[in-house]
PDBQT receptor file of N, H, CA, C and O in Angstrom, charges set to zero:
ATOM      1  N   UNK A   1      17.081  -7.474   9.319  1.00  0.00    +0.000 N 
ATOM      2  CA  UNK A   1      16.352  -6.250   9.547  1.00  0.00    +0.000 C 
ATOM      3  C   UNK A   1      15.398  -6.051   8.371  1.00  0.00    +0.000 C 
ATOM      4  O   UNK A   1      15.743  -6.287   7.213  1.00  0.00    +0.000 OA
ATOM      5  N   UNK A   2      14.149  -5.593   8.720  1.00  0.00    +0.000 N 
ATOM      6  H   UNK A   2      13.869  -5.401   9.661  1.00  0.00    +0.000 HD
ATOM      7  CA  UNK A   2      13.098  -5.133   7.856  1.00  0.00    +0.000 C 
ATOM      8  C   UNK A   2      12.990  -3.631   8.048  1.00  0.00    +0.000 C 
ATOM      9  O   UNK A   2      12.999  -3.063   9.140  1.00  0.00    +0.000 OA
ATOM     10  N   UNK A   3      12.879  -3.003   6.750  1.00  0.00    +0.000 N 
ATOM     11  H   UNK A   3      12.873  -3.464   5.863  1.00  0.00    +0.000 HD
ATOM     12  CA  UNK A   3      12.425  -1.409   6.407  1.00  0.00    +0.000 C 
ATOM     13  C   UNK A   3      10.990  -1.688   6.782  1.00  0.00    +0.000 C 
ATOM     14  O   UNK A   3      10.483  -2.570   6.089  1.00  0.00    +0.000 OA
ATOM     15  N   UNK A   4      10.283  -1.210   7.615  1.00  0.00    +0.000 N 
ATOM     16  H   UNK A   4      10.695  -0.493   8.178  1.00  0.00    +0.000 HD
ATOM     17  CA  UNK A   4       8.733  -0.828   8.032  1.00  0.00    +0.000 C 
ATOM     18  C   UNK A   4       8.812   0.777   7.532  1.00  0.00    +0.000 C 
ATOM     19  O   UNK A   4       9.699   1.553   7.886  1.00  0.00    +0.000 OA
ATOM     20  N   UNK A   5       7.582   1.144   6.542  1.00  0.00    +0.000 N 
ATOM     21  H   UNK A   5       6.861   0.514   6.254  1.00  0.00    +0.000 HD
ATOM     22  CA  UNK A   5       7.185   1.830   5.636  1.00  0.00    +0.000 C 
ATOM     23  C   UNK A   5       6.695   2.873   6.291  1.00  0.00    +0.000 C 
ATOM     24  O   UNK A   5       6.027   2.686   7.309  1.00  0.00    +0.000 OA
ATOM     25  N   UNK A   6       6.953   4.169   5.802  1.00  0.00    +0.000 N 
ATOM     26  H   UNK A   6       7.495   4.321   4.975  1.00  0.00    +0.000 HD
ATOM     27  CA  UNK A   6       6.754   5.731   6.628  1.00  0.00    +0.000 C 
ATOM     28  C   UNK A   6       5.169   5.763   6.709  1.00  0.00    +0.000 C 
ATOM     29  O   UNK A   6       4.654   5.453   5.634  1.00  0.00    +0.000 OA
ATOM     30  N   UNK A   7       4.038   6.141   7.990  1.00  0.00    +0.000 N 
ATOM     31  H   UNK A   7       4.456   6.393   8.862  1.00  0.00    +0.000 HD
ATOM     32  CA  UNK A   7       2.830   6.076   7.648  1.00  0.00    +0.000 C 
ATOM     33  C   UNK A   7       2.108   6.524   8.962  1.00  0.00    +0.000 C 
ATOM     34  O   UNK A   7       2.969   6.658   9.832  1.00  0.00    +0.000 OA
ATOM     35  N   UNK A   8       1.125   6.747   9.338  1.00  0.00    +0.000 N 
ATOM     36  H   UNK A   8       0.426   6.639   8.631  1.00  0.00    +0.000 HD
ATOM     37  CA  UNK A   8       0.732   6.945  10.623  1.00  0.00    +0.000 C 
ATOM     38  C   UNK A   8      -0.362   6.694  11.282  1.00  0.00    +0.000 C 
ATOM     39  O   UNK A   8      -1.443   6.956  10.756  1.00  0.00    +0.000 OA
ATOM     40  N   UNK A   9      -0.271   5.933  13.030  1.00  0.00    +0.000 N 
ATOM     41  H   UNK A   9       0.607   5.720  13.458  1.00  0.00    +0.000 HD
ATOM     42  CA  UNK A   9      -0.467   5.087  13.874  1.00  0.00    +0.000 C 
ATOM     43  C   UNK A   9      -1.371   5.987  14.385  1.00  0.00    +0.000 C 
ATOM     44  O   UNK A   9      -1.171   7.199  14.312  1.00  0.00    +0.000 OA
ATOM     45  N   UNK A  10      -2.756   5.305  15.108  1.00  0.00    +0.000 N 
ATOM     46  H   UNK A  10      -2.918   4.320  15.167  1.00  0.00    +0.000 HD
ATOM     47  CA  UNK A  10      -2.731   5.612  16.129  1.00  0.00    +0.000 C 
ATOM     48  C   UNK A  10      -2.776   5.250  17.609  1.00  0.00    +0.000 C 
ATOM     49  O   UNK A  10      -3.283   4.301  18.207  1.00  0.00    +0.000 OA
ATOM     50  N   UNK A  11      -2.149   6.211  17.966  1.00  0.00    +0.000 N 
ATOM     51  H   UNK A  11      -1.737   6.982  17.481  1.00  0.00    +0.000 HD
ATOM     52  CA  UNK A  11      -1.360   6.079  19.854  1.00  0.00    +0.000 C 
ATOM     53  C   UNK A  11      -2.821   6.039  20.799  1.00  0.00    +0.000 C 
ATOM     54  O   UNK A  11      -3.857   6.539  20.360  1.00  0.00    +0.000 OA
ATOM     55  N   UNK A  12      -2.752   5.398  22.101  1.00  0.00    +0.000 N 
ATOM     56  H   UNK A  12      -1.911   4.992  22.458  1.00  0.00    +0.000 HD
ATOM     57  CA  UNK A  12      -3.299   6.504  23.553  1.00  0.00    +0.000 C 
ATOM     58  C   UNK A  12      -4.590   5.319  23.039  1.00  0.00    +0.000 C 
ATOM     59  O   UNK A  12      -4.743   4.289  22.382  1.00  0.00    +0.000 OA
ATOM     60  N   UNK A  13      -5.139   6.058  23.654  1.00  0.00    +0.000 N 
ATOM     61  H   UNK A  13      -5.014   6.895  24.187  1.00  0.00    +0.000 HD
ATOM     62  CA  UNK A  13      -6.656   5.694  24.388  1.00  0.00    +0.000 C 
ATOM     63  C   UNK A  13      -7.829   6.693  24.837  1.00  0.00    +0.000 C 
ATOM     64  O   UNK A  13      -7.858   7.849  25.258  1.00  0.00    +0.000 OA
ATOM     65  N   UNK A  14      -8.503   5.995  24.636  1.00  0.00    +0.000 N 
ATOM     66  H   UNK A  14      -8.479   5.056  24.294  1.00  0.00    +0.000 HD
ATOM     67  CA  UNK A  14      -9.759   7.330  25.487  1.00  0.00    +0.000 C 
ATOM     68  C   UNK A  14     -10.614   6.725  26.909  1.00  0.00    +0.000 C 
ATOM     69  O   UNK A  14     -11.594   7.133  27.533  1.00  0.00    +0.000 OA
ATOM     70  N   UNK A  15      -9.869   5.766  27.024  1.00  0.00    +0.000 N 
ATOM     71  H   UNK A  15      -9.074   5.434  26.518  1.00  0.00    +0.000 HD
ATOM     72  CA  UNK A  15     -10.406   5.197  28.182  1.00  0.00    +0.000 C 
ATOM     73  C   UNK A  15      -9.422   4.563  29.071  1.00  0.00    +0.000 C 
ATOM     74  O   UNK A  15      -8.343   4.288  28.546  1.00  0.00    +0.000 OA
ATOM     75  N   UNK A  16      -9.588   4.265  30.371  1.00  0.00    +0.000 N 
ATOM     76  H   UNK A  16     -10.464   4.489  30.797  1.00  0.00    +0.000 HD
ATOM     77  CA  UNK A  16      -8.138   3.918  30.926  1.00  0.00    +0.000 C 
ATOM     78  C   UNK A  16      -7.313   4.604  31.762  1.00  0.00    +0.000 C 
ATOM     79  O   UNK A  16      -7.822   5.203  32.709  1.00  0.00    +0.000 OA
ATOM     80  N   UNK A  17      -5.865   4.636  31.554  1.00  0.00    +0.000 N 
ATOM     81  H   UNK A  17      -5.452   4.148  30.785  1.00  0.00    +0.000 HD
ATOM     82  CA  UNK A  17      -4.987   5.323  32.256  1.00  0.00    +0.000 C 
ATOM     83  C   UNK A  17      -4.905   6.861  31.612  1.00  0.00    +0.000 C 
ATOM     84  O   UNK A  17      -4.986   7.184  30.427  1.00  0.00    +0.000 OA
ATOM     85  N   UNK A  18      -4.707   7.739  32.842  1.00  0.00    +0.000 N 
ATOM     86  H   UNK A  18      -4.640   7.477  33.805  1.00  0.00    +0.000 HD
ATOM     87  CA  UNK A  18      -4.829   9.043  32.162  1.00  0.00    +0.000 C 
ATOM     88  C   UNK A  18      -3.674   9.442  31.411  1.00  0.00    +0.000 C 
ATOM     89  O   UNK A  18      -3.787  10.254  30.493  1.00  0.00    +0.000 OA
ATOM     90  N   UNK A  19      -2.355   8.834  31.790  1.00  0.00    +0.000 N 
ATOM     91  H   UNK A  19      -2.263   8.173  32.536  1.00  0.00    +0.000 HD
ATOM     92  CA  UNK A  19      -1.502   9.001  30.878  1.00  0.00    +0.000 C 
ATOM     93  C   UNK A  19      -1.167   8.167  29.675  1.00  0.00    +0.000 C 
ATOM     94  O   UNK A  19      -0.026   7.970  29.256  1.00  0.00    +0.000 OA
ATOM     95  N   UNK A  20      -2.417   7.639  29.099  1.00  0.00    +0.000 N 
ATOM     96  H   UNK A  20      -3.344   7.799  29.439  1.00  0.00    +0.000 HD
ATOM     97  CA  UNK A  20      -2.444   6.823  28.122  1.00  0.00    +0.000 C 
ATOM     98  C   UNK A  20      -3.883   7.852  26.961  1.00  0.00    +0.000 C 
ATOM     99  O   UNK A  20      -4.438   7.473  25.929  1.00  0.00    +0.000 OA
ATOM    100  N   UNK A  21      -3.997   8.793  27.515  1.00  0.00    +0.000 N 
ATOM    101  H   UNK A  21      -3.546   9.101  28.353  1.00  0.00    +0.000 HD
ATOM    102  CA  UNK A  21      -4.858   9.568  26.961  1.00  0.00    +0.000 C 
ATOM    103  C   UNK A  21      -4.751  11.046  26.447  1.00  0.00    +0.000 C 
ATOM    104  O   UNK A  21      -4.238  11.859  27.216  1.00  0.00    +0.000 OA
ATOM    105  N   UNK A  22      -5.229  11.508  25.103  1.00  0.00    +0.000 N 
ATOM    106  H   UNK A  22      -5.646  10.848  24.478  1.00  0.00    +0.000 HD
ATOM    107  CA  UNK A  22      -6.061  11.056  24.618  1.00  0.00    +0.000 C 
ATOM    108  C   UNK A  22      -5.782  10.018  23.091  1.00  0.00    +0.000 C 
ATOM    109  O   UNK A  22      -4.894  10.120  22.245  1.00  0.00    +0.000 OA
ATOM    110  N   UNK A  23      -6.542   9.373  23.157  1.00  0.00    +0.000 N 
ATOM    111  H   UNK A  23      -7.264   9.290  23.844  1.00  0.00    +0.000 HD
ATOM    112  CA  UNK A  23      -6.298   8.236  21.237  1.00  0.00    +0.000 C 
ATOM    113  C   UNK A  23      -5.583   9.736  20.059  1.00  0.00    +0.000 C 
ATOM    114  O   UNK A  23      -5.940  10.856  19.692  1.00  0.00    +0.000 OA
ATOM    115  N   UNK A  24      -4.677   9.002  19.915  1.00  0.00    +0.000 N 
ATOM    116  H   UNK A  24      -4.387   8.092  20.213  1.00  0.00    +0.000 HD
ATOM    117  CA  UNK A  24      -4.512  10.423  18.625  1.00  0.00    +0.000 C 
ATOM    118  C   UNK A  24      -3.544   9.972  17.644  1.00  0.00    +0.000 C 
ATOM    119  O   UNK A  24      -2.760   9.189  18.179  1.00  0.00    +0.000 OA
ATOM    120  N   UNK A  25      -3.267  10.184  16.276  1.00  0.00    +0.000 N 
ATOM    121  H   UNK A  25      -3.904  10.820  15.842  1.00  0.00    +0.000 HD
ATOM    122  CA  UNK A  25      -2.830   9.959  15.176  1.00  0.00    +0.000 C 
ATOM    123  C   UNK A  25      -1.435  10.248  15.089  1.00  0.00    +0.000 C 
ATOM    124  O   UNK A  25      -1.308  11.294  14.452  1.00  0.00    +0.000 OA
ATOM    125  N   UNK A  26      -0.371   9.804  15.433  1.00  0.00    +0.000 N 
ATOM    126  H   UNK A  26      -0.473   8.954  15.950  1.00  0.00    +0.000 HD
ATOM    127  CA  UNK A  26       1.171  10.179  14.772  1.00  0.00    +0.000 C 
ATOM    128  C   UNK A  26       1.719  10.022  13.818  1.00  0.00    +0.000 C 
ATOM    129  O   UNK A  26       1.243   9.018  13.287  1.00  0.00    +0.000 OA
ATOM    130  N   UNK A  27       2.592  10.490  13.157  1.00  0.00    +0.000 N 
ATOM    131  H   UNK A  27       2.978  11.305  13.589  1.00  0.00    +0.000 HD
ATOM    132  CA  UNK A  27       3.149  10.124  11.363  1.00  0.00    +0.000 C 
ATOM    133  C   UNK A  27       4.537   9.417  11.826  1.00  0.00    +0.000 C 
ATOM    134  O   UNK A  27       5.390   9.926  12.554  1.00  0.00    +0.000 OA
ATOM    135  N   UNK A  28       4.558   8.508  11.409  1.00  0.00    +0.000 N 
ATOM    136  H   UNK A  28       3.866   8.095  10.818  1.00  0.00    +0.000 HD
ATOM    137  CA  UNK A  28       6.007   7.510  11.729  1.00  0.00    +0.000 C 
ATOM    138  C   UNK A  28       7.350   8.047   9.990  1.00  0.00    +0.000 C 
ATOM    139  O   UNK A  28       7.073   8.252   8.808  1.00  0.00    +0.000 OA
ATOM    140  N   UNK A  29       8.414   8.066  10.593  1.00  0.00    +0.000 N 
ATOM    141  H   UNK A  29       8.639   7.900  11.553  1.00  0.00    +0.000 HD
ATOM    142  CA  UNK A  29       9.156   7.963   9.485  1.00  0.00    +0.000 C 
ATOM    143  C   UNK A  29       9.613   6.874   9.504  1.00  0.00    +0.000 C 
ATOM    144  O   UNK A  29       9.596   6.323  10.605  1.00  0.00    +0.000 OA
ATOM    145  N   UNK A  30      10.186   6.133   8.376  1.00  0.00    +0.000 N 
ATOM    146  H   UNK A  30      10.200   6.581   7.482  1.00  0.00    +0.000 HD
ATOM    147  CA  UNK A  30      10.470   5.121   7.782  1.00  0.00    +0.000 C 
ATOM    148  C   UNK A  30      11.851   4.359   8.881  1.00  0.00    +0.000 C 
ATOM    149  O   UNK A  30      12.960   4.868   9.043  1.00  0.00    +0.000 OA
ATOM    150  N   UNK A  31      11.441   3.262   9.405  1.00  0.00    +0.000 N 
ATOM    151  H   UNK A  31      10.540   2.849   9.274  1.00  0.00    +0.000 HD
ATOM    152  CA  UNK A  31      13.175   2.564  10.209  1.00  0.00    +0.000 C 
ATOM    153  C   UNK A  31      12.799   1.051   9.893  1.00  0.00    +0.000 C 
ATOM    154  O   UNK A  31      11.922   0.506   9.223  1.00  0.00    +0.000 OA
ATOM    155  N   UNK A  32      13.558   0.744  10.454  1.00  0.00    +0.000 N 
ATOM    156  H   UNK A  32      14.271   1.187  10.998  1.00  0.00    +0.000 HD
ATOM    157  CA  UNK A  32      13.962  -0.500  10.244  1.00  0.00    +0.000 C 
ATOM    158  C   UNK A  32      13.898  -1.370  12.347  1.00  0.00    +0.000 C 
ATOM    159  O   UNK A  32      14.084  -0.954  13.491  1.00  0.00    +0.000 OA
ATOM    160  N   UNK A  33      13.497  -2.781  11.620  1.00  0.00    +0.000 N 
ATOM    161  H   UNK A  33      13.346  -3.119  10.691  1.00  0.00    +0.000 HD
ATOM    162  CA  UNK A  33      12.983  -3.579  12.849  1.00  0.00    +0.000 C 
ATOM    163  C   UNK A  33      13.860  -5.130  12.999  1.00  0.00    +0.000 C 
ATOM    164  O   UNK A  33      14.544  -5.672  12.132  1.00  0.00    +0.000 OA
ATOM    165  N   UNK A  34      13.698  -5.398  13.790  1.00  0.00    +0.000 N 
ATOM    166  H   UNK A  34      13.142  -4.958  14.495  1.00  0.00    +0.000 HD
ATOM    167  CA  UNK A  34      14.964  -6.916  13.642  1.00  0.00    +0.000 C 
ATOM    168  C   UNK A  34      13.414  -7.604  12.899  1.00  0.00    +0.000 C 
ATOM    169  O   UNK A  34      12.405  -6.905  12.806  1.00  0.00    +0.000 OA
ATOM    170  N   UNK A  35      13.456  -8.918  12.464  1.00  0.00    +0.000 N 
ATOM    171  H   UNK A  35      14.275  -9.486  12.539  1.00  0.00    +0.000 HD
ATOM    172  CA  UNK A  35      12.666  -9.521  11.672  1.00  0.00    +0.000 C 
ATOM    173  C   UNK A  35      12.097 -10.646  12.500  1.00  0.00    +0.000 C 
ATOM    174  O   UNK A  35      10.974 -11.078  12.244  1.00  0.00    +0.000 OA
ATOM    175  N   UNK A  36      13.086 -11.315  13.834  1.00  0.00    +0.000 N 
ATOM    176  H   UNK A  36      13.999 -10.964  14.043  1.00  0.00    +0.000 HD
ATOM    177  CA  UNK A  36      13.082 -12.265  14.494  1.00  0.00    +0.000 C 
ATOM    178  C   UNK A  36      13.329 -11.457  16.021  1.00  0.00    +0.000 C 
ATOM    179  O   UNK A  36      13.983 -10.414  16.057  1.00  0.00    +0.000 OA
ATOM    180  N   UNK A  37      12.877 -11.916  16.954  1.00  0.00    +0.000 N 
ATOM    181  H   UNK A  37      12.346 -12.763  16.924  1.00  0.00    +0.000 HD
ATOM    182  CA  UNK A  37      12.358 -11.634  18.287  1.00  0.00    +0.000 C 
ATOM    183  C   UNK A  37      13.773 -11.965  19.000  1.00  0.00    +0.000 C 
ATOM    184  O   UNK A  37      14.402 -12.769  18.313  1.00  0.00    +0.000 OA
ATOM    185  N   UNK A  38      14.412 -11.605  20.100  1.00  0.00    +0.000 N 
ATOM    186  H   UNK A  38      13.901 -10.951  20.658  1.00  0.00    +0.000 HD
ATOM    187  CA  UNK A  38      15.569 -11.879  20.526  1.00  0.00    +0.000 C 
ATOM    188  C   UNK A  38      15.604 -12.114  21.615  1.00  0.00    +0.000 C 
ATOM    189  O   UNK A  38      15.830 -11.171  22.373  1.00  0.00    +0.000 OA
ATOM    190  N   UNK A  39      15.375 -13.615  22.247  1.00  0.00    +0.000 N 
ATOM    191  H   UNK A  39      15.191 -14.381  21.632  1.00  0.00    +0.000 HD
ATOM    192  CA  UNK A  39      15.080 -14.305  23.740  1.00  0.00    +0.000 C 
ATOM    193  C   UNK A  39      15.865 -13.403  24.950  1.00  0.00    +0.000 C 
ATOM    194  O   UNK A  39      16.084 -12.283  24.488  1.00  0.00    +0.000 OA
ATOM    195  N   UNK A  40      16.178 -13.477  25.832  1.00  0.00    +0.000 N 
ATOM    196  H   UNK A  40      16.000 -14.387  26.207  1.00  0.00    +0.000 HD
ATOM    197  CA  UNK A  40      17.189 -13.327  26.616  1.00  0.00    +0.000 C 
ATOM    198  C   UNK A  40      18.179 -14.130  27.224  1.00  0.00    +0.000 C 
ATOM    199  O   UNK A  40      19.105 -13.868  27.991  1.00  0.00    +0.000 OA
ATOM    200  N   UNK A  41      17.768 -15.164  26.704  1.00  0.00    +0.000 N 
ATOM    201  H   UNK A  41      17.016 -15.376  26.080  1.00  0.00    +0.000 HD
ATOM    202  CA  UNK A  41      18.688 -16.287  26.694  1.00  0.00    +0.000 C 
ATOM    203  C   UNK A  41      19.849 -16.405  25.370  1.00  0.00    +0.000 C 
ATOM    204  O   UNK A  41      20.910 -17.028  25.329  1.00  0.00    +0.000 OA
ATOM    205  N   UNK A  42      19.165 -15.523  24.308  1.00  0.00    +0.000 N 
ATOM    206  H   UNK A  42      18.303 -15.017  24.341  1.00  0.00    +0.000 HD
ATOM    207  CA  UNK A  42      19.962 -15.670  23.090  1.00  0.00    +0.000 C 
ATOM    208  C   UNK A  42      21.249 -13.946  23.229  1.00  0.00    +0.000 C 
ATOM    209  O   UNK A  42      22.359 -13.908  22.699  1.00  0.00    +0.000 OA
ATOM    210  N   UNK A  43      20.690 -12.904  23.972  1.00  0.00    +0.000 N 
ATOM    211  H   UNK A  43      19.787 -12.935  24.402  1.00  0.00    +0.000 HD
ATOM    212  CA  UNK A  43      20.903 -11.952  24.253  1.00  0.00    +0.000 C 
ATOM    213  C   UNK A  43      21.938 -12.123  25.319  1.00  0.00    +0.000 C 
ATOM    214  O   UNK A  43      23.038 -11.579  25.218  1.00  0.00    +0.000 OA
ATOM    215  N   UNK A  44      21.620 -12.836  26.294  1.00  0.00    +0.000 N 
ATOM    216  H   UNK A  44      20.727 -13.278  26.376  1.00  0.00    +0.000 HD
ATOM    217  CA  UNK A  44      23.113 -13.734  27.133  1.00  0.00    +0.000 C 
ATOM    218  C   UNK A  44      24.124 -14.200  26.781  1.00  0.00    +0.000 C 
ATOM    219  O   UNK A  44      25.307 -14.011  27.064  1.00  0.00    +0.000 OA
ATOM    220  N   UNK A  45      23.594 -14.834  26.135  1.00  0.00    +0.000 N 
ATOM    221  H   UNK A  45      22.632 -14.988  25.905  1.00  0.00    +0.000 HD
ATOM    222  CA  UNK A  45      24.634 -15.709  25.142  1.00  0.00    +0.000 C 
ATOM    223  C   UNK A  45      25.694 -14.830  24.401  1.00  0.00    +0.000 C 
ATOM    224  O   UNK A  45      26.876 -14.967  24.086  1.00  0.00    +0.000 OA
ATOM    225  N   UNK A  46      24.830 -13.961  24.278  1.00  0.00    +0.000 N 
ATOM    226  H   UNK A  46      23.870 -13.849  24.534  1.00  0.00    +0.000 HD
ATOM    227  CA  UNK A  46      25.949 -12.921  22.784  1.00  0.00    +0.000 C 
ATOM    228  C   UNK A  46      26.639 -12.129  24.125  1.00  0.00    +0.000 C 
ATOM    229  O   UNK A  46      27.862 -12.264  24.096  1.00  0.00    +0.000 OA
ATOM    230  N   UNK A  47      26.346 -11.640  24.847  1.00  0.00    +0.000 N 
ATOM    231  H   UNK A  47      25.352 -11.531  24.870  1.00  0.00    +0.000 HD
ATOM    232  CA  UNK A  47      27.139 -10.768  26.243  1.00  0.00    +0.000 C 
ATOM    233  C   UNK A  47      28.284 -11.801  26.463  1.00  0.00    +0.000 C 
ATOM    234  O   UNK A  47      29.481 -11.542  26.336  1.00  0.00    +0.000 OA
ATOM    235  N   UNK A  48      27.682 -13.170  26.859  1.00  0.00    +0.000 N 
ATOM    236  H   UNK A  48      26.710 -13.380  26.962  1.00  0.00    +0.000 HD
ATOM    237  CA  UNK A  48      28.981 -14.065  27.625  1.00  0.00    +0.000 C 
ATOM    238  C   UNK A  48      30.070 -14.349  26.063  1.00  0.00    +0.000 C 
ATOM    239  O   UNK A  48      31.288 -14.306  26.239  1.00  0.00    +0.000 OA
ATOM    240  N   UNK A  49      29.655 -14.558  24.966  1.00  0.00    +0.000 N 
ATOM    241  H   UNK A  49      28.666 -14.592  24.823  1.00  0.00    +0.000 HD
ATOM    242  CA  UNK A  49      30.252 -14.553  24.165  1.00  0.00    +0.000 C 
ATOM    243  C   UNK A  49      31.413 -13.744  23.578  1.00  0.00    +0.000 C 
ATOM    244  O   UNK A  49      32.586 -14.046  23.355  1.00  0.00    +0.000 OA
ATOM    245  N   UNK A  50      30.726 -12.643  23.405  1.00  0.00    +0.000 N 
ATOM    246  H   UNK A  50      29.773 -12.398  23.587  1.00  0.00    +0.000 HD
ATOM    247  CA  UNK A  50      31.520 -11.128  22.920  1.00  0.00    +0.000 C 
ATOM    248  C   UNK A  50      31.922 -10.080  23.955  1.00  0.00    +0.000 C 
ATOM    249  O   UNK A  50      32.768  -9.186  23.974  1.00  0.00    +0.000 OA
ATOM    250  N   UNK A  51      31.063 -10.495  24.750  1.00  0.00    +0.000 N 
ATOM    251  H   UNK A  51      30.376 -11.222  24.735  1.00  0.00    +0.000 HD
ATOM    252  CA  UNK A  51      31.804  -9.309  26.267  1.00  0.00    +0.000 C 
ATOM    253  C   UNK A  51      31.328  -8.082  25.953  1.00  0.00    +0.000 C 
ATOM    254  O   UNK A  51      31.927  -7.106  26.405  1.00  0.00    +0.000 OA
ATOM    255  N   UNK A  52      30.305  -7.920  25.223  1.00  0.00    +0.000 N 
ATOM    256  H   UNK A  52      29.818  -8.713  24.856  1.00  0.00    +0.000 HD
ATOM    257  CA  UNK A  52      29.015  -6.681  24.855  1.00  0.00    +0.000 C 
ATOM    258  C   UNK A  52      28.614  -5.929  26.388  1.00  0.00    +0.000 C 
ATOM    259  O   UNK A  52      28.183  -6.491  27.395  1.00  0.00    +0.000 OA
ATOM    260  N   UNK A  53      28.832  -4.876  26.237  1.00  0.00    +0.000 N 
ATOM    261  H   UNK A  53      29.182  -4.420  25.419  1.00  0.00    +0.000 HD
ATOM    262  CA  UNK A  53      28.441  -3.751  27.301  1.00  0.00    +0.000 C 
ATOM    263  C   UNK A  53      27.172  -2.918  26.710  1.00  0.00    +0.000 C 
ATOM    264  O   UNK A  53      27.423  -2.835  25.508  1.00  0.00    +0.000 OA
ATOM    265  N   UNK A  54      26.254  -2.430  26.893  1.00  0.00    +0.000 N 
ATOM    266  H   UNK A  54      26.050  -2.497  27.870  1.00  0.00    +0.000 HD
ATOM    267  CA  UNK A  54      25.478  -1.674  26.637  1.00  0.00    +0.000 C 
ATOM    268  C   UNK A  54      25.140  -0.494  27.078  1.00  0.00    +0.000 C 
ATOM    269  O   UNK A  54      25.478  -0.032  28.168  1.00  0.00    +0.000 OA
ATOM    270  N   UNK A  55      24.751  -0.186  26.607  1.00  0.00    +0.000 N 
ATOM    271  H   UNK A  55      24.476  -0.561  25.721  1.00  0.00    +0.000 HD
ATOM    272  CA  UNK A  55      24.748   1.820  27.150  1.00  0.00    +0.000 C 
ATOM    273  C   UNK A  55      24.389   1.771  28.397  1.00  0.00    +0.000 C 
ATOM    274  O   UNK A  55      24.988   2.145  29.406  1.00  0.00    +0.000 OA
ATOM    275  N   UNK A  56      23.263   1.234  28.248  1.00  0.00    +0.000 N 
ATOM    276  H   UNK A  56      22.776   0.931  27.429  1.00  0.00    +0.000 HD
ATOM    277  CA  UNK A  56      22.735   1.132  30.026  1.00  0.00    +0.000 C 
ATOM    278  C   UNK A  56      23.787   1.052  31.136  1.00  0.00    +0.000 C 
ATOM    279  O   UNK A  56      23.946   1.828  32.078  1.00  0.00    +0.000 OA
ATOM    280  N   UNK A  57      24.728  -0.474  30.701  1.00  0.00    +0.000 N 
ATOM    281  H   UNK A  57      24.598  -1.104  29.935  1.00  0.00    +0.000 HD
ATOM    282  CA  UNK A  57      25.941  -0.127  31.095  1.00  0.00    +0.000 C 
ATOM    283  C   UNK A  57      26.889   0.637  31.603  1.00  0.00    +0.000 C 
ATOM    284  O   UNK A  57      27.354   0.842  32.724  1.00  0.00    +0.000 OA
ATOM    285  N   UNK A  58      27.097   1.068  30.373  1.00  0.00    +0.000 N 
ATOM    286  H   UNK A  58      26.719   0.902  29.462  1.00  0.00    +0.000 HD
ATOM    287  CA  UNK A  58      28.415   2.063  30.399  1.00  0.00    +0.000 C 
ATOM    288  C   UNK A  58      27.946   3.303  30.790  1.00  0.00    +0.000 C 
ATOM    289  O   UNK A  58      28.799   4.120  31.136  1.00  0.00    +0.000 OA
ATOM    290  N   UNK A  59      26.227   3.782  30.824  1.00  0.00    +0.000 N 
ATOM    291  H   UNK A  59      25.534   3.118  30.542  1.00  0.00    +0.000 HD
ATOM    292  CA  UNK A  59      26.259   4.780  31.502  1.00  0.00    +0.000 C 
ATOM    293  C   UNK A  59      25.395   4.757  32.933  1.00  0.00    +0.000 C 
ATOM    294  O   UNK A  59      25.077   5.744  33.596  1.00  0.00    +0.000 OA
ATOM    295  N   UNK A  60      25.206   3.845  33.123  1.00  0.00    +0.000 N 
ATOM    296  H   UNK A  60      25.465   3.043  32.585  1.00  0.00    +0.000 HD
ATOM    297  CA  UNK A  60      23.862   3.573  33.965  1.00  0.00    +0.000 C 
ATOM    298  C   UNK A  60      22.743   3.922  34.455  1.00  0.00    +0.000 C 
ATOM    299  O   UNK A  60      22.410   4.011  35.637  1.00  0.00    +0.000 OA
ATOM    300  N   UNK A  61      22.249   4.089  33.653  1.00  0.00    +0.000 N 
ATOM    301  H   UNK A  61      22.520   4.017  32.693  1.00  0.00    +0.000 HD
ATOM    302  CA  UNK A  61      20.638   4.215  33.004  1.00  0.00    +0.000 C 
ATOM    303  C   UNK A  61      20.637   3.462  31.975  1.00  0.00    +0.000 C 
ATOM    304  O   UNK A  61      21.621   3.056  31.357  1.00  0.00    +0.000 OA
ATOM    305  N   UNK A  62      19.297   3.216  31.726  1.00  0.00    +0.000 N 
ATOM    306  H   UNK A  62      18.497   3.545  32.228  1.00  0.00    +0.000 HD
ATOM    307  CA  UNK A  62      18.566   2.646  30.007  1.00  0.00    +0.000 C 
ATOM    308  C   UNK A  62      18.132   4.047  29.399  1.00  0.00    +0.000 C 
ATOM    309  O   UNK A  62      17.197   3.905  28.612  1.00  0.00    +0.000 OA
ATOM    310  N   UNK A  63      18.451   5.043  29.512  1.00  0.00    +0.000 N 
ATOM    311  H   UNK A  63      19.211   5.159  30.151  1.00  0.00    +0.000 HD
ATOM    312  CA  UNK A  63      17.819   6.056  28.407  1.00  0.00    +0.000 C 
ATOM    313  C   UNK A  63      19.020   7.084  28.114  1.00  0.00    +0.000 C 
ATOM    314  O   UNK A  63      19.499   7.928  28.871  1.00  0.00    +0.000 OA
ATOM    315  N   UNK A  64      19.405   6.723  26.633  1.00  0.00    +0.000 N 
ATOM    316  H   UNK A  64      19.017   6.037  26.018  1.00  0.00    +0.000 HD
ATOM    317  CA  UNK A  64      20.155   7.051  26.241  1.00  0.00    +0.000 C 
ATOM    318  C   UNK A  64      20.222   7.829  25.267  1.00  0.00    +0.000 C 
ATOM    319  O   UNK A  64      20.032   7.128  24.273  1.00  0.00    +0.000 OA
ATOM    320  N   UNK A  65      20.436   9.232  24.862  1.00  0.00    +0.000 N 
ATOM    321  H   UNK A  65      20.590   9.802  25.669  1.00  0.00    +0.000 HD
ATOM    322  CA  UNK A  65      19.735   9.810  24.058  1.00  0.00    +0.000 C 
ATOM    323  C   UNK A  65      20.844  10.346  23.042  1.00  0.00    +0.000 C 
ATOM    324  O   UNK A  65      20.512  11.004  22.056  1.00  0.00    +0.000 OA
TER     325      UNK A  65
């Protein structure tokens, strides 16, 4: 995992999809990112391995708050 540094992006568009609008500036706080990309083949692997359930899972949905 990498610390990516508190700072701010900007989001959206001004052209395009309307819910991609308008372009505008957000302030990010400081998190952390995996460093290496995670196939789904490597993400399989760790499920058939460890018997990993995921929220989605266990609650069924992906949005888990």
């Amino acid at each position: 995992m990498v610390l990516v540094a508190p700072g701010k992006v900007l989001v959206g568009t001004n052209q395009g999809e309307p819910e991609e609008m308008p372009s505008h500036e957000v302030s990010l706080e400081a998190y952390y990112i995996g460093r290496y990309e995670v196939t789904n083949y490597s993400f399989a692997k760790f499920i058939e391995d460890t018997g990993h359930r995921t929220d989605a899972e266990r609650y069924g949905h992906g949005f888990v708050w």
